[in-house]
RODO-2510 file (C-alpha; in nm, 4 decimals, decimal comma):
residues 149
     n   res          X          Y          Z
     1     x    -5,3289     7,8637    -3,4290
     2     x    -5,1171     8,1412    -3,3375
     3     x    -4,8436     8,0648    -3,1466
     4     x    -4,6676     8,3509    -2,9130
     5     x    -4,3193     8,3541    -2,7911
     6     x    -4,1530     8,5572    -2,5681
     7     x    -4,0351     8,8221    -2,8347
     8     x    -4,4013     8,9088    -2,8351
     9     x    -4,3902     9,0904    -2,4705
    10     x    -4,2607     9,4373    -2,4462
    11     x    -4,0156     9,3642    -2,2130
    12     x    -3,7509     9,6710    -2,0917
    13     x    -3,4144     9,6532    -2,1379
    14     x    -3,1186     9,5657    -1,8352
    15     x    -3,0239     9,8285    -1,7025
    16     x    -2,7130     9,7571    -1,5062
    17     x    -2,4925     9,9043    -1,2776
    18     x    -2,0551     9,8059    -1,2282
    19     x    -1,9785     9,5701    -0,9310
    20     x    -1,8051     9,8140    -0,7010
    21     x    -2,1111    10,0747    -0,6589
    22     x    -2,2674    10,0639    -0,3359
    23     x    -2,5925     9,8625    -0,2805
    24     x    -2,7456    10,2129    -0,1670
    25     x    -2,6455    10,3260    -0,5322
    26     x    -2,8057    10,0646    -0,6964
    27     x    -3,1263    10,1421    -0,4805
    28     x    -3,1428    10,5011    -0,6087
    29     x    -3,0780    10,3691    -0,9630
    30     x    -3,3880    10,1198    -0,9191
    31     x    -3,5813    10,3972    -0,7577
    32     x    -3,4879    10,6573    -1,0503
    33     x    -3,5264    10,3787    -1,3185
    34     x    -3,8082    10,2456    -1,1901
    35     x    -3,6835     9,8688    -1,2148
    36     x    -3,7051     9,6334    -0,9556
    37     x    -3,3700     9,4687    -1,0712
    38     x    -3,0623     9,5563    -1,1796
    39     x    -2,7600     9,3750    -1,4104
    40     x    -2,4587     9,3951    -1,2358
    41     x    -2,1574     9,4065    -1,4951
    42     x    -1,8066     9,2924    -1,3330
    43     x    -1,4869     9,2575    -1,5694
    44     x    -1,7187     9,3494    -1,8586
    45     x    -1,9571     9,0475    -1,8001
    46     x    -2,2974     9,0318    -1,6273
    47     x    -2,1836     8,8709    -1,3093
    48     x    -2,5808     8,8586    -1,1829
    49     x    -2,8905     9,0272    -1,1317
    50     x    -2,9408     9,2218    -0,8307
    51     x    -3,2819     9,3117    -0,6922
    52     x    -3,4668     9,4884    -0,3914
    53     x    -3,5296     9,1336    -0,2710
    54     x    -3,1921     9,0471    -0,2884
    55     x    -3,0726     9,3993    -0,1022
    56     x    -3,3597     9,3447     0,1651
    57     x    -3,1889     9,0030     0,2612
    58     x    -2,8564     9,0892     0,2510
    59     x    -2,9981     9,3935     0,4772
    60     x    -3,2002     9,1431     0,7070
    61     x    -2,9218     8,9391     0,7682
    62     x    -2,6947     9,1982     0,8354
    63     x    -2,9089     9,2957     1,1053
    64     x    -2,9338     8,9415     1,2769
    65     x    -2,5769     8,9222     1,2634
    66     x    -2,5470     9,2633     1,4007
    67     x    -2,3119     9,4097     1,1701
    68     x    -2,1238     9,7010     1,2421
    69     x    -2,1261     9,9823     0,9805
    70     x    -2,3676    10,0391     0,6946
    71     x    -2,4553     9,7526     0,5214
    72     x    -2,5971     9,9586     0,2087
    73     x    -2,2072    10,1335     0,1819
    74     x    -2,0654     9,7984     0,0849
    75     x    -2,0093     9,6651    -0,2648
    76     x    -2,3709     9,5462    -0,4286
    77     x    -2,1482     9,1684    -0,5709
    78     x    -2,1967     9,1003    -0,2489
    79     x    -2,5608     9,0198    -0,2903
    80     x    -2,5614     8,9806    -0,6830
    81     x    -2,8069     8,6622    -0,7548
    82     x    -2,5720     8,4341    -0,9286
    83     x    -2,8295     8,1913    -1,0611
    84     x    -3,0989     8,4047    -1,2101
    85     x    -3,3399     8,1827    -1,5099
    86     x    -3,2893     8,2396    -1,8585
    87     x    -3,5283     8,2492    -2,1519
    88     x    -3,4603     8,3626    -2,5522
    89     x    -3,7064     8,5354    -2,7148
    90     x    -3,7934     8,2806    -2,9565
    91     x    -3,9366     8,0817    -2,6651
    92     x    -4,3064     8,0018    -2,6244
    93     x    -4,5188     8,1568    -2,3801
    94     x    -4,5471     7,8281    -2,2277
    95     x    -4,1706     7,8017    -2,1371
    96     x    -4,2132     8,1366    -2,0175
    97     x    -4,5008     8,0354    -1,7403
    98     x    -4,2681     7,7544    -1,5954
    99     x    -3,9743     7,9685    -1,5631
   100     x    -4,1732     8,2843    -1,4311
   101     x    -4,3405     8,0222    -1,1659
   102     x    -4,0108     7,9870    -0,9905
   103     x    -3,8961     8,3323    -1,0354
   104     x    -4,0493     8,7030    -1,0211
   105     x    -3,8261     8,7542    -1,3274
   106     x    -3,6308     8,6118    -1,6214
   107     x    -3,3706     8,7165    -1,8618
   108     x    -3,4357     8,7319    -2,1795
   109     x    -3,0641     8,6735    -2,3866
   110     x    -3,0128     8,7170    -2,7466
   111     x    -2,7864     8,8338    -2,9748
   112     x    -2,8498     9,1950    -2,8313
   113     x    -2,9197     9,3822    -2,5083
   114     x    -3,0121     9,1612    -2,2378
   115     x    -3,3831     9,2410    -2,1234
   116     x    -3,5421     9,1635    -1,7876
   117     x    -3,8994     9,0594    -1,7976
   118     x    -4,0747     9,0615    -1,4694
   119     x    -4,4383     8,8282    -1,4315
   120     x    -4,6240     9,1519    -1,3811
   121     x    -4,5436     9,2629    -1,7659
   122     x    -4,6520     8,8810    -1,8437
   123     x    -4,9728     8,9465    -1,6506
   124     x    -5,0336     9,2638    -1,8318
   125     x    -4,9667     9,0993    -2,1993
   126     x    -5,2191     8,8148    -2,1388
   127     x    -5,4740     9,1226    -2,0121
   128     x    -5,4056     9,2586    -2,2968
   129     x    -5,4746     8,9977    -2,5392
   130     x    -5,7473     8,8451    -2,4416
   131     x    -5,9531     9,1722    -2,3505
   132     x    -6,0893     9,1658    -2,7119
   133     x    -6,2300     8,7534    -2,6781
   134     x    -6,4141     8,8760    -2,3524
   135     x    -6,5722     9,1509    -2,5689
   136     x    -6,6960     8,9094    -2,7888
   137     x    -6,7720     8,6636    -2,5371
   138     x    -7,0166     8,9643    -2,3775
   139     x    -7,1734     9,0556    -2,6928
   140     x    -7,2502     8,6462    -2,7941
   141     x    -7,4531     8,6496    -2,4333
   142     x    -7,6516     8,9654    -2,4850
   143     x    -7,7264     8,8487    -2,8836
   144     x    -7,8193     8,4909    -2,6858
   145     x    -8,0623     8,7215    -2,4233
   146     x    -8,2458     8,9009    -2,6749
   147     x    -8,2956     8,6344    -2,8636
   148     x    -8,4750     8,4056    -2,5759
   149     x    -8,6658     8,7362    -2,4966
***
């Protein structure tokens, strides 16, 4: 039986942006980037993940509280997710589903570049790999059909 782990997903790198930019800086760097979450690196270490979740709350809140000023000029630590879920790559897929069914995402951390791998991408590999056993699947049914007929 073949057994997948996590290395097996395509999964994008971190990007990441420094603790002192502005949260509306890290939006446009989502928006250019096209990732829903950003690493946020303070005193050379990732200090967190930050996300448009994460920005949406702080911006929520900020708004209940009525805060003066724009929220989205202050620093983006101040909404960095601290206590973002882990995975390594050599992880089974099965890990993978318990940690992705508390969280939209997961870290992958190796030896290298830290990746982010959202459930979407997750959704997308298992699509992908089991588009070819519903194929066959099809075909066994029509080969059944003509032969009853």
């Amino acid at each position: 039986m073949i057994q997948h782990t996590v290395s097996d997903i395509n999964a994008p790198d971190l990007e990441s942006v420094n603790s002192d930019v502005t949260l509306d800086t890290a939006l446009e760097r989502m928006f250019g980037t096209g990732q829903p979450q950003l690493g946020v690196i303070h005193n050379d270490n990732l200090a967190g993940i930050i996300s448009h979740r994460d920005i949406t709350r702080v911006l929520h809140l900020s708004d209940q509280i009525n805060q003066n000023g724009s929220i989205l000029e202050k620093p983006v630590i101040m909404a960095v997710n601290r206590s973002f879920t882990r995975v390594k790559s050599d992880d089974d897929l099965f890990t993978l589903f318990d940690k992705l069914a508390d969280a939209p995402y997961v870290l992958i951390e190796d030896d290298g570049d830290p990746k982010v791998l959202r459930d979407v991408r997750l959704h997308q590999f298992l699509k992908d790999e089991i588009k070819e056993f519903l194929l066959i699947e099809e075909i066994e049914r029509t080969i059944r059909n003509i032969i009853r007929q």
